[in-house]
N, C-alpha and C positions, 0 to 999 in steps of 0.2 A: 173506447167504451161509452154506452149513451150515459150522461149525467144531467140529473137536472137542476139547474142553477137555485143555489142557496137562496134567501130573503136579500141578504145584504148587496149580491150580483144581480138579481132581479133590479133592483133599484138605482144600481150605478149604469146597468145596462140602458133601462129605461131613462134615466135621466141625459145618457150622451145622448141617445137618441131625437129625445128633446131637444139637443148645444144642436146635433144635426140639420133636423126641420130649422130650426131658426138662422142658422148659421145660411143655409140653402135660399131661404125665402129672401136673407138681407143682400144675398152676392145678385139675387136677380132682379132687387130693387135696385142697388147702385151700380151692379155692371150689366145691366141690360140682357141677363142671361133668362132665356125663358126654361127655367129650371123649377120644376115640380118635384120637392120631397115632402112626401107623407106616409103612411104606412103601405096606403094602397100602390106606391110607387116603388117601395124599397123590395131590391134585389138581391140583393146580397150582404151579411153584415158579420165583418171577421174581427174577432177581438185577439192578440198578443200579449202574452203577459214577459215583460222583461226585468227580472231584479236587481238590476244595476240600475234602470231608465224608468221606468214606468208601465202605462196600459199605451198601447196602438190600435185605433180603431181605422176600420177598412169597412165604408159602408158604397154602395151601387145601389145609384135610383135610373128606373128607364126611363128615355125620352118619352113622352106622350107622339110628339111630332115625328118623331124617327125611332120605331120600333127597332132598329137593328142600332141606337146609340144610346149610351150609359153615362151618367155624371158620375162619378167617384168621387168622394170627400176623403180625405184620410184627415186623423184629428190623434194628438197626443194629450193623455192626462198624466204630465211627469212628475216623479219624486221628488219632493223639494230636501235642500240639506239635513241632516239628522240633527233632533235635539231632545230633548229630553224632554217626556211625555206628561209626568208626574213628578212630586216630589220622590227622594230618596225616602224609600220605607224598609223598619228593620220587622219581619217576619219571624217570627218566634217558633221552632220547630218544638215545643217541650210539653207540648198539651194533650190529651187523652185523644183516639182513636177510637170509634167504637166499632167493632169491625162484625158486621152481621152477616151470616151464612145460615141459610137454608138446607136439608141434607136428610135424603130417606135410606140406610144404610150405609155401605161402600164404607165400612169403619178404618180398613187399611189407609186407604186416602185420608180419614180424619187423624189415623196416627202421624203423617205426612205431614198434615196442613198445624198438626199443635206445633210439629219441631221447629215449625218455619218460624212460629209466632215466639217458642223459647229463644231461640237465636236472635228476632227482635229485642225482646225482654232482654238477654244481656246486654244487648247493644245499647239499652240505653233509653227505647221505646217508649210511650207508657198506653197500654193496652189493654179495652176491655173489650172483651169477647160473647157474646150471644151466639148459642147453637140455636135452632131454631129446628128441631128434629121429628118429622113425620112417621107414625105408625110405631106400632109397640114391639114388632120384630129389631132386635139392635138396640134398643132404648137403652135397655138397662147398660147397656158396654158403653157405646156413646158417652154415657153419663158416667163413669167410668173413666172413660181415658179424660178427660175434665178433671174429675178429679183427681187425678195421678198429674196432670198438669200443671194442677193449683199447688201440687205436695213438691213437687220437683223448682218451681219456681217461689212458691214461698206467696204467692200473687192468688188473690180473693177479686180479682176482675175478670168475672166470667159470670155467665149464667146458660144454664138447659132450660130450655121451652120444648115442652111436647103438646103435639098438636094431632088429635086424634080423626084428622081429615085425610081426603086423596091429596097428592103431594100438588103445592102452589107455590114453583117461586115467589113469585110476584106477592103471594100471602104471607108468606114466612119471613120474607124481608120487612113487610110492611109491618109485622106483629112483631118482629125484633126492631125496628125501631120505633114504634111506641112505646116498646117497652121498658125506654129508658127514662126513669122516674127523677133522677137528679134534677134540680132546678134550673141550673145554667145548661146553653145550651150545647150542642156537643156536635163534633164533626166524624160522620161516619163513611164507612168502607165495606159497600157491598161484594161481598166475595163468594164464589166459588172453591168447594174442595178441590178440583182441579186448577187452581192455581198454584205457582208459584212466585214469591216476590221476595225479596230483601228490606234492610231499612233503607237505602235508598228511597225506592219507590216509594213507604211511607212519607218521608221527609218532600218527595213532591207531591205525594196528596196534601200536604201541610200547605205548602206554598202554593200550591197552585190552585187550590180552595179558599173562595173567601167570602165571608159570612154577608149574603145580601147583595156580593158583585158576579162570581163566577163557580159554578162547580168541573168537578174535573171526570173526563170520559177518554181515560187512556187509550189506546188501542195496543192490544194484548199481539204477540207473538205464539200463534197456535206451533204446536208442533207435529212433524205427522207420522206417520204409523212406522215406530223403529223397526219393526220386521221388515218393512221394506227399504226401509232408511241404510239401515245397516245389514243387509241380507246378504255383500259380499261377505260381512266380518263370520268368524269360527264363533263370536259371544258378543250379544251386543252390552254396549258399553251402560255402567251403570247411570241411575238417573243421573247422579249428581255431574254427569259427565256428558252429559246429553242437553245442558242449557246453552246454546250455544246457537247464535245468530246467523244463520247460511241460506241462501235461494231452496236448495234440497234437502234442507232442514225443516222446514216452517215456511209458515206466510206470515204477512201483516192481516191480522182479524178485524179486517174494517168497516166489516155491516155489522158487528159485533159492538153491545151497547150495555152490556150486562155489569161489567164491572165501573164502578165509579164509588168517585168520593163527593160527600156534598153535604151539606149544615141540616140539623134536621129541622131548625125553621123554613127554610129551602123549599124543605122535602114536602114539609107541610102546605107550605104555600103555592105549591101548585096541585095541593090534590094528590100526593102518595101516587100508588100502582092503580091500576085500573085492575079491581079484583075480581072482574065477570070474567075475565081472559083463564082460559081454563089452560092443563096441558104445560107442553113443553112453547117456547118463543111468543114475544110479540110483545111482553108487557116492559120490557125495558126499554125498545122503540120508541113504546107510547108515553111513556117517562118524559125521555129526552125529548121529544118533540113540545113536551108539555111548558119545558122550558128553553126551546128555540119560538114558542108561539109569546112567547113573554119577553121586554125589551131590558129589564131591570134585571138578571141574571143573566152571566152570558157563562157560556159552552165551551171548554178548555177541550179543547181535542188533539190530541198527538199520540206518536208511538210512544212508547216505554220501555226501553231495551233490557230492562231488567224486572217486566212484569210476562211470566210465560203458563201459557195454557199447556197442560199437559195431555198428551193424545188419551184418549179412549174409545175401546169399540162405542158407537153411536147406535142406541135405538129409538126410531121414532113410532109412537105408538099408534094403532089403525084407528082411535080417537079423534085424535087431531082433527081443524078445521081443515079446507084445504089450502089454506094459505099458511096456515102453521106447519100443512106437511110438505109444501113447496120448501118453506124455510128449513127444516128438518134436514129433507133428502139431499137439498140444496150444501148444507153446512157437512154431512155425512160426506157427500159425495168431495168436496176440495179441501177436507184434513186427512183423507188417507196420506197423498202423494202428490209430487209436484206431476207435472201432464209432461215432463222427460222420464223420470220412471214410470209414469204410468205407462207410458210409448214402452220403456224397457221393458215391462212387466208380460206387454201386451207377443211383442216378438221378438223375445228370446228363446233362444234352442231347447 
C-alpha cells in the first residue's frame, strides 16, 4: 500500500543519499571511475529494513556515456550493540486521569462506559470524569446515571457539562479540558462512549505519557459487525465475550487518532482542536499533526490489546465536507467485516 514517508524517514533517506553523491564523486576521483551521481542521474533507490542488522540501501545511477549501463552503490547503516538509552526511571502510576468524553444521547452505551470506569475505581484507579453532553433530549438521564455513579462509588470526581450547541467533538473535548480548574496540571484521556478499556490501559497512558516529552496515541482494535461475525452461531455471544483479538474479529484502527492521552499543558501548547472543523472526523488528525509539526513532544504510537472500539451502525451525515464524507463512508465501509466475509456474504446460497 502507498505510504508516505514520516519527517524522521524523509531525513535519514535524504541524508544517505547525500553519504551517496559523495561516496560516488570520491570513488571517481581516486579510482578513475567516470561516475555521475546526482539526483538527475539516480535510478533506482531501495531501502531494507532488517531488525537483527540494520538499514540496506540499494541505490542505481545511469551511465551518461553508456545509456544501456548502471553504477549500483549498495551502503549499510548498521546497529550498533545495545546499551542503555537513559538513566533508570521509576514512573509512578498513582495520579489522577481526567478522562473527557463528549456524547449527544446513546445513554445505554454511557451505562457501559460508567461500569467500565467503576471497575477501574475498584481496581485501584484514581479518576475524574467530565461528560461533556449535547442538547437537552437525554440530559436530564445522562445526569443521572453520574449521579448513581457517584452514589455507587462513593467518588465526587466527576462533572456534567451541557452544551446547548450542534454536536462538536472536537468542542466538547476541548471545553472538558479547560474545564479543569485545579492548579496542578493533570494528564487527560480523550474517550469515546464506544470504547472499551481496563486498568491496564490506563496504567500505560501513565507510562507512556510524559509531561513536556511524549503524548500517547494508541491504536484501538475496532470490532465489526457481530451479526455477521457470529451469523453462523443460534445467539450471538454476549459483549463481554466478544473482546477478543482475531483477523475476523476486528482490525487494527490505524487512520484512527481519536483516542489519546496527553498533559493538558501539551494540549495547550500546541493550540487545543481546531474548532472551525464542523461534523463528524478530521479534528483529531489535526491534533496529532499539530504535534508531529513540533520537535519537543514526541508521538507514542502503538496497538493496545486491551483498548477496543466497540461496532455501531455508522451514519455519516449529508453535511459533511467532502473530505469528511470520504472519511466517513471510508471508516463505515471497513468496520462492518473482514473482505473474507464480505466475499462470504456476497456468494452464499
Amino acid at each position: 500500500p502507498a505510504q508516505v514517508p514520516f519527517v524522521d524517514r524523509k531525513l535519514e533517506h535524504g541524508s544517505m543519499l547525500k553519504f551517496a553523491f559523495g561516496t560516488a564523486k570520491s570513488l571517481a576521483a581516486t579510482n578513475g571511475v567516470t561516475m555521475i551521481a546526482d539526483a538527475k542521474t539516480l535510478r533506482s533507490g531501495l531501502v531494507r529494513f532488517n531488525h537483527t542488522e540494520g538499514l540496506r540501501y540499494e541505490f542505481a545511477f545511469s551511465d551518461k556515456k553508456h545509456p544501456t549501463s548502471y553504477y549500483k552503490l549498495v551502503f549499510a547503516r548498521l546497529f550498533d550493540k545495545p546499551e542503555l538509552a537513559q538513566p533508570v526511571d521509576t514512573v509512578a502510576t498513582d495520579h489522577i486521569i481526567h478522562i473527557v468524553m463528549p456524547l449527544s444521547g446513546r445513554l445505554e452505551k454511557l451505562h457501559h462506559f460508567v461500569r467500565i470506569l467503576e471497575t477501574c475505581l475498584r481496581q485501584g484507579k484514581k479518576i475524574f470524569f467530565t461528560l461533556v453532553y449535547y442538547g437537552e433530549e437525554g440530559a436530564r438521564d445522562a445526569q443521572k446515571i453520574l449521579v448513581d455513579f457517584g452514589r455507587r462509588t462513593g467518588s465526587t470526581n466527576f462533572k456534567f457539562l451541557r452544551v446547548a450547541l450542534p454536536f462538536s467533538r472536537g468542542g466538547g473535548l476541548q471545553k472538558g479540558a479547560l474545564s479543569w480548574t485545579q492548579s496542578r496540571d493533570v494528564l487527560m484521556f480523550f474517550a469515546d462512549v464506544d470504547i472499551h478499556f481496563d486498568r491496564s490501559f490506563l496504567d500505560r497512558c501513565q507510562l507512556l505519557t510524559v509531561r513536556g516529552k511524549s503524548v500517547y496515541y494508541p491504536i484501538v482494535f475496532s470490532q465489526y459487525n457481530p451479526n455477521i461475525v457470529y451469523r453462523h452461531l443460534e445467539t450471538i455471544p454476549s459483549l463481554s465475550e466478544r473482546f477478543v483479538i482475531k483477523k475476523n474479529h476486528g482490525y487494527w484502527r490505524d487512520f484512527g487518532f481519536g483516542m489519546t492521552c496527553q498533559y493538558l499543558s501539551d494540549f495547550k501548547a500546541v493550540g487545543g482542536f481546531n474548532l472551525h472543523i464542523k461534523g463528524w472526523g478530521g479534528e483529531d488528525v489535526q491534533l496529532a499533526k499539530q504535534y508531529l509539526k513540533q520537535k519537543k513532544v514526541r508521538v507514542m504510537r502503538a496497538v493496545d490489546r486491551f483498548l477496543f472500539h466497540i461496532f455501531h451502525p455508522k451514519e455519516c451525515d449529508a453535511g459533511l465536507t467532502s473530505k469528511q464524507a470520504d472519511m466517513c463512508f471510508g471508516s463505515k465501509g471497513v468496520s462492518e467485516a473482514s473482505h473474507a466475509q464480505m466475499g462470504f456474504l456476497v456468494f452464499e446460497d
